[in-house]
C-alpha positions in Angstrom: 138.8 106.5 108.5 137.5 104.2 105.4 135.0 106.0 103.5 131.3 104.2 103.5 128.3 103.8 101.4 126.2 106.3 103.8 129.0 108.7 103.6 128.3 109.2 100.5 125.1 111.7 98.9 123.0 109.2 97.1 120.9 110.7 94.3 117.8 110.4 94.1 117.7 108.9 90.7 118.8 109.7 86.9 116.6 112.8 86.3 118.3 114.1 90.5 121.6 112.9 89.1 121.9 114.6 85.6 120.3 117.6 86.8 122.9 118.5 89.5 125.8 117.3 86.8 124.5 119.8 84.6 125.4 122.5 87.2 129.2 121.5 86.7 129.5 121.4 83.3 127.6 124.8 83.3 130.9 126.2 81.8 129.9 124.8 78.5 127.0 126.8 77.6 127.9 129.2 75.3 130.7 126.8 73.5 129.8 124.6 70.6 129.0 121.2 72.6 127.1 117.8 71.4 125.8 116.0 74.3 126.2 112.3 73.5 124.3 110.0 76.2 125.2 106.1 76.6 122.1 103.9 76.3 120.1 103.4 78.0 120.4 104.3 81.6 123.2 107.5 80.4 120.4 109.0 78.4 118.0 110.4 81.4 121.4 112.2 82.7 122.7 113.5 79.5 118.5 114.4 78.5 119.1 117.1 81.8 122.4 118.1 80.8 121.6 119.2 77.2 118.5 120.6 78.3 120.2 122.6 80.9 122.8 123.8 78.6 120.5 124.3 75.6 122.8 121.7 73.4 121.6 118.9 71.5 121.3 115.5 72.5 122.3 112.3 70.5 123.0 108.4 71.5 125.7 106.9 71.6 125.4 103.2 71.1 128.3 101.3 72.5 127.4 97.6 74.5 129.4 96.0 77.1 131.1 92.6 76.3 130.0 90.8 79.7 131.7 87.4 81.4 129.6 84.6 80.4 129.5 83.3 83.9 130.2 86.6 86.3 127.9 88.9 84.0 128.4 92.3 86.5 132.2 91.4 85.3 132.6 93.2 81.8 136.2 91.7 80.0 135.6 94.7 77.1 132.9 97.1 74.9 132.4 97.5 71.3 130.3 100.5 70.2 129.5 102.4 66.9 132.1 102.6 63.7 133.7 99.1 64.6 135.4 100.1 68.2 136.6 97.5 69.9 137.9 97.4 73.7 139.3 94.8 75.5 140.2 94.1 78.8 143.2 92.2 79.0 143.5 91.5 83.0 140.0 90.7 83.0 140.1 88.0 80.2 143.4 86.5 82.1 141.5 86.5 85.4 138.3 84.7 83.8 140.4 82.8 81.3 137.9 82.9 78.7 138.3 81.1 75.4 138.8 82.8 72.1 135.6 80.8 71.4 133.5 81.9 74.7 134.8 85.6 73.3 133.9 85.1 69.6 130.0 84.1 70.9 130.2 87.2 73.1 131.2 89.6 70.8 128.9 87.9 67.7 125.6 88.5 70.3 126.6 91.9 71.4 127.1 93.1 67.5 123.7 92.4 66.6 122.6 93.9 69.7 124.3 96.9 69.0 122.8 97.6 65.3 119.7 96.3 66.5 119.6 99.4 68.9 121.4 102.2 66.5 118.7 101.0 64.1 116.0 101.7 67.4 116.7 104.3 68.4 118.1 106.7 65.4 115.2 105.3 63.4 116.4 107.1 60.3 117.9 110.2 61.2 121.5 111.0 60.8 124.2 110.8 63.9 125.1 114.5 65.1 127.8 115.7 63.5 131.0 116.1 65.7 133.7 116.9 63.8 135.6 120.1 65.4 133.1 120.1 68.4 133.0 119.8 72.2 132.2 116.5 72.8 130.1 115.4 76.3 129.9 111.4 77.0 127.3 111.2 79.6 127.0 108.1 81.2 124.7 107.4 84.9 127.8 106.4 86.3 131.4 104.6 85.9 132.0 101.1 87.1 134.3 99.6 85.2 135.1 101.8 82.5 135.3 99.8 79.8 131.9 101.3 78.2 133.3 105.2 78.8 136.2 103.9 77.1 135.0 102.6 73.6 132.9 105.7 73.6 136.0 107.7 74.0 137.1 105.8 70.7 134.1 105.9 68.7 133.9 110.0 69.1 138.0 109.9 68.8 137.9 109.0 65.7 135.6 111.4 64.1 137.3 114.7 64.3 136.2 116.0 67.8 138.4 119.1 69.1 137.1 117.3 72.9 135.9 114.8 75.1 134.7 115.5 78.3 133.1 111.8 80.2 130.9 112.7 82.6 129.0 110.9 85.5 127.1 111.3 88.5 129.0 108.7 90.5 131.8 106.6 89.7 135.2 104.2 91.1 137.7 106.4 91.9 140.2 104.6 90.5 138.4 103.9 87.0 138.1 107.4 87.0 141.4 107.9 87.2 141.9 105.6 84.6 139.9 106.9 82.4 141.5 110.4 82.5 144.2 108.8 80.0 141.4 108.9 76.9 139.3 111.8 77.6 140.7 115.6 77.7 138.4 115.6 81.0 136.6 113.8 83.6 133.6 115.0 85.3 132.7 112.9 88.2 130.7 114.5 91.2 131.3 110.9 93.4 133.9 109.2 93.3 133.7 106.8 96.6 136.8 105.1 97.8 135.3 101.8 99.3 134.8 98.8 97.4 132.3 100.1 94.4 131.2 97.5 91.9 127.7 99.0 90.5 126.1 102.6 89.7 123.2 101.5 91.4 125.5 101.9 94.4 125.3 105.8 93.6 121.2 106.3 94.0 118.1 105.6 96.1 116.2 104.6 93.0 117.7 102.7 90.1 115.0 101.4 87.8 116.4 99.8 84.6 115.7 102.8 81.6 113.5 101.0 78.9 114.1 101.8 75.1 111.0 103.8 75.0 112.3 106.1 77.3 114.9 106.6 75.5 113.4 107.1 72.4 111.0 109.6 74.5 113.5 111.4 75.5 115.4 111.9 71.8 112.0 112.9 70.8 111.5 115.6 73.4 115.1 117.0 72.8 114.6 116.9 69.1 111.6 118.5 69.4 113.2 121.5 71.7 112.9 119.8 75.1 108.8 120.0 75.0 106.0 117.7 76.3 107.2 114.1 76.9 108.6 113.0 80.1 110.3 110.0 80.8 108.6 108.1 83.1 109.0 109.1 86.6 111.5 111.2 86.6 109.2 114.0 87.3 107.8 112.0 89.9 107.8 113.9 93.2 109.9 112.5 96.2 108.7 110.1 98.1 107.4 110.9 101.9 110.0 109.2 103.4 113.2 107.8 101.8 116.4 107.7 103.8 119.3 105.0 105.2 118.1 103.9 109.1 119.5 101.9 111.4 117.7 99.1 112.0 117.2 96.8 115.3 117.1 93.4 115.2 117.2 91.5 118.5 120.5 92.0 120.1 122.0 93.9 116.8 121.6 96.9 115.2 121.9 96.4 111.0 121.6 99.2 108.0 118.5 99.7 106.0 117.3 101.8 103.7 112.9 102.9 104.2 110.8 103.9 101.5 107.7 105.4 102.3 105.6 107.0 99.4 102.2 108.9 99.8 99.2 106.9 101.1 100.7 103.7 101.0 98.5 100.8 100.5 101.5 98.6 102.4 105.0 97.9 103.6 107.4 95.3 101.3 110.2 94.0 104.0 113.3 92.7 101.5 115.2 89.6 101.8 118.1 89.3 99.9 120.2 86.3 98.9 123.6 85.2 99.7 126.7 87.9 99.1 124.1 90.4 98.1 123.1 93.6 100.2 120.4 96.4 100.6 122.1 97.9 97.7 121.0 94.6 95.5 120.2 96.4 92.1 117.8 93.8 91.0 116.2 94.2 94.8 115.9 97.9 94.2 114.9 97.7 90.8 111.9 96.1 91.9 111.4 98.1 95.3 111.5 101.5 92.8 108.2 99.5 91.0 106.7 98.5 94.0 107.1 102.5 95.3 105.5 103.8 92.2 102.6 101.7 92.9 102.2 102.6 96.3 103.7 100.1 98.2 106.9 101.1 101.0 109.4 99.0 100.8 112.5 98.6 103.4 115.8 96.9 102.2 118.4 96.0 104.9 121.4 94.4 105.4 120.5 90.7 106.9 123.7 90.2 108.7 126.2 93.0 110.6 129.9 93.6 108.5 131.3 91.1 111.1 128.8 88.5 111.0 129.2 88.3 107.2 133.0 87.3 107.7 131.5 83.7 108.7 130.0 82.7 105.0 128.0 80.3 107.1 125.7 82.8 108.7 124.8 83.6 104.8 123.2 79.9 105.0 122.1 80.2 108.5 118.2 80.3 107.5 117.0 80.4 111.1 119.2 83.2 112.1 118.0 84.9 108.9 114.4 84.2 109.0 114.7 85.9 113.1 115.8 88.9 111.4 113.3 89.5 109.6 110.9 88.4 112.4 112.9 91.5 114.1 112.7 93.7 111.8 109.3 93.8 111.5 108.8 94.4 115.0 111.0 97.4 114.7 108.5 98.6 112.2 105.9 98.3 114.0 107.3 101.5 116.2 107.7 103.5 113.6 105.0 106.1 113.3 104.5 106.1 109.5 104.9 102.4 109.3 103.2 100.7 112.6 100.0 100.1 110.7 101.0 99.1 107.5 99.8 95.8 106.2 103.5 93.8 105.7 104.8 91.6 102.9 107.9 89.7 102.6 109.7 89.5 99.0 113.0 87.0 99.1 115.5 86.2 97.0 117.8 83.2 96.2 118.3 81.9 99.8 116.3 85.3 101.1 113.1 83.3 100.0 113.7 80.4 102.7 113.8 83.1 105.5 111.2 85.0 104.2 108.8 81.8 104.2 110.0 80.6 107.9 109.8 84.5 109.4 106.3 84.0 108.0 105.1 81.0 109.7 106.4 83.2 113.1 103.1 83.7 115.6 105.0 86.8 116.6 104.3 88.6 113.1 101.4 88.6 110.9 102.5 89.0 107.1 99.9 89.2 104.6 101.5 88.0 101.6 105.1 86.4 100.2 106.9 87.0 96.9 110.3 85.4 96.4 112.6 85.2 93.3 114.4 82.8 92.1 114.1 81.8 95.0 115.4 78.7 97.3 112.0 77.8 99.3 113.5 74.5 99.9 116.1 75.6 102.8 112.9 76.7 104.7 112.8 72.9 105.3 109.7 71.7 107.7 108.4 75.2 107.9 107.2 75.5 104.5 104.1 72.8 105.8 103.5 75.7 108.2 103.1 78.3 105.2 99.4 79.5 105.5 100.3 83.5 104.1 99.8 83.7 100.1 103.0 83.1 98.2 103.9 83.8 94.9 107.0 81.7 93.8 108.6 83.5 90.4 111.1 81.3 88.5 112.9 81.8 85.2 112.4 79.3 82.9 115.9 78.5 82.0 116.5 78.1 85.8 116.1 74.1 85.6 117.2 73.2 89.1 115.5 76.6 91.2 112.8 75.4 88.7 112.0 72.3 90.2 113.0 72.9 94.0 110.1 75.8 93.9 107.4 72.7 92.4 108.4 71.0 95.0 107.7 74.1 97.7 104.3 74.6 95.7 103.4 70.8 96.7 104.5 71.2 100.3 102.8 74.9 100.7 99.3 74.0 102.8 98.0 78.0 101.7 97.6 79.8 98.8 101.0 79.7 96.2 101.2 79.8 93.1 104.4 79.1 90.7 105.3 81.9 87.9 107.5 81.1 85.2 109.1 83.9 83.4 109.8 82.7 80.2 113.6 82.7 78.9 115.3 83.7 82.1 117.9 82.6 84.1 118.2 83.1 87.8 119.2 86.7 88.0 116.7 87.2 85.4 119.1 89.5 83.3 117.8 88.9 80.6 116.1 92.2 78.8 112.5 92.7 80.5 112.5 90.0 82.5 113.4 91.5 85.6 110.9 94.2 84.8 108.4 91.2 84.8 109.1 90.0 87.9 108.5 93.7 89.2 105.1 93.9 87.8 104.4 89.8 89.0 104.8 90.9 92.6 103.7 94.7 92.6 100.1 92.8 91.6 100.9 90.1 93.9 101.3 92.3 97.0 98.7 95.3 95.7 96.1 92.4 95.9 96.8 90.8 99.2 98.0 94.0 101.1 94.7 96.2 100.2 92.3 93.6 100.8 91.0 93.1 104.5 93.2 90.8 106.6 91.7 87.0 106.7 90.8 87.5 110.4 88.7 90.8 109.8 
């Protein structure tokens, strides 16, 4: 039987993950071991490692060389002392330029001593010559970061490199077995696995002050400063469920923190899933504010076979209509007051699920969002929308004016300045996190319009 994504023990997040990879590497204790952790989200996981085995903790600054055009898809990394790694099957799959390469590589560089100049701020790398070496890293994806770090450590004398991850491909892991002296992975799923966010229930993008927080606090001998939440207590409720909507039953994953002030019902765009980092990303901010949140799977695996039930906004937006019915029945959820937050083509159903009498939704957030394929409906759109746009996103850009024009209720149109639609650039997705936690925190604690 093919291994899936429930199968698999999710951790809870970096602080979880690291501190239940420290209890494999326990062995190390008592030898003399440098705990190197990849920036930024590696750092959380290595902070508990060293802690736990009383070793220090350094950085080690090594950046991914991502495809212009597909940037999940890395082609190589380049990291500290001038390594360089390249993947060849990548660049002949993408068929990148030697030009479109050069401009990667010239944007990355001056990333990378940007950051050793952040985060070091002065003080001298960890020596590692004739020492146990452990790369820690919040997970292996494609390898080719694990890889130049292997390299960058290689070359300065180390007697030897253990990688080591929370959750990982099995196959990279296997791969990367041919430049370390060992690999520590604690999951290493077998089905299709193409992001570490995959690997936890909450998967927040690590910020460069946590980083630098954490240094500090193992520098200091592991004392007062704690990265944000990661000594946050669990939430209440935070599991995988199966889901009804209408005649179907579809995977979700509920988030239900103490005292929430709301319930946050996720739509995601076209080819994505509940396991959307970005969607999650924001779901974790919208958790530490207060807010539930439930992510799930729009379509059934066989339904997503016909790409044109991804477009099917009707059948979409009756999803959600679903969906929020079955939340009404659970116990912890029935009186909730709900949002919708969609994305990309998510956005369309969320706004035409909204205009449903059979549901009352109190506000709407979408990103990047395509309010346009809500067609006729969006004249119907009394609840209070928030429409969040990058600013580089020309043509999402003006299709959401247009939906502003059309909206009869309250909307208003947020540009985030200097992003694209999958707002990757750095902070901008943290922005649109903030943008709708206020959005929903204002419209889900006030009394309901009819009250």
């Amino acid at each position: 039987m093919r291994e899936t994504l429930d199968d698999v023990q999710l951790f809870h997040d970096r602080a979880d993950a690291g501190r239940r990879l420290a209890q494999h590497l326990d062995s190390f204790r008592d030898q003399d071991v440098v705990v190197l952790g990849l920036p930024r989200g590696g750092v959380p996981v290595a902070f508990e490692v060293a802690k736990a085995l009383r070793a220090p903790l350094d950085v080690l600054v090594v950046r991914k060389l991502r495809v212009p055009f597909q940037p999940e898809l890395a082609f190589g990394a380049i990291g500290e002392g001038g390594v360089r790694v390249i993947n060849d099957a990548v660049l002949e799959h993408t068929e990148l330029t030697p030009a479109e390469i050069a401009d990667v590589e010239n944007v990355q560089r001056a990333e990378l001593q940007w950051e050793v100049e952040r985060y070091r701020r002065g003080r001298e790398r960890a020596p590692l010559a004739g020492r146990v070496v452990l790369i820690v890293d919040d997970g292996f994806a494609t390898g080719a970061t694990a890889r130049a770090a292997c390299q960058a450590v290689r070359a300065q004398g180390v007697k030897r490199i253990v990688l080591a991850a929370p959750v990982g491909s099995a196959d990279v892991v296997d791969e990367l077995r041919s430049c370390a002296d060992e690999v520590v992975c604690l999951q290493t799923p077998t089905f299709y696995f193409y992001t570490v966010g995959q690997g936890y229930h909450r998967f927040r993008e690590t910020s460069d002050d946590e980083v630098i927080a954490l240094l500090d606090r193992a520098g200091d001998g592991f004392q007062d400063v704690v990265a944000s939440g990661s000594d946050a207590g669990p939430p209440r409720r935070d599991e995988e469920v199966e889901v009804t909507a209408g005649p179907v039953s579809v995977a979700g994953h509920l988030t239900i923190p103490e005292h929430p002030t709301g319930i946050v019902v996720f739509a995601h765009g076209s080819g994505s899933s509940r396991h959307s980092p970005r969607n999650r990303c924001v779901a974790e901010v919208l958790n530490e504010a207060g807010l539930a949140t439930l992510l799930f799977d729009l379509l059934t695996p066989d339904e997503e076979f016909d790409r044109a039930n991804v477009f099917d906004i009707e059948l979409l937006a009756g999803r959600l209509v679903d969906v929020t019915g079955w939340l009404a029945a659970q116990p912890d959820a029935a009186s909730l007051p709900i949002g919708y937050f969609g994305a990309s083509t998510g956005a369309g159903a969320a706004l035409v699920a909204a205009t449903d009498p059979r549901v009352k939704v109190r506000a709407v957030v979408s990103r990047g969002g395509r309010p346009d394929l809500a067609g006729r409906s969006l004249s119907n759109v009394h609840t209070p929308t928030l429409l969040i746009v990058g600013g580089r996103d020309d043509v999402v850009l003006e299709l959401n004016r247009q939906a502003r024009a059309a909206i009869p209720g309250e909307c208003e149109l947020t540009v985030v300045p200097g992003a694209t639609h999958l707002f990757e650039e750095p902070g901008t997705l943290e922005q649109v996190a903030m943008l709708a936690g206020d959005w929903f925190i204002r419209h889900l604690s006030s009394p309901a319009p009819d009250q």
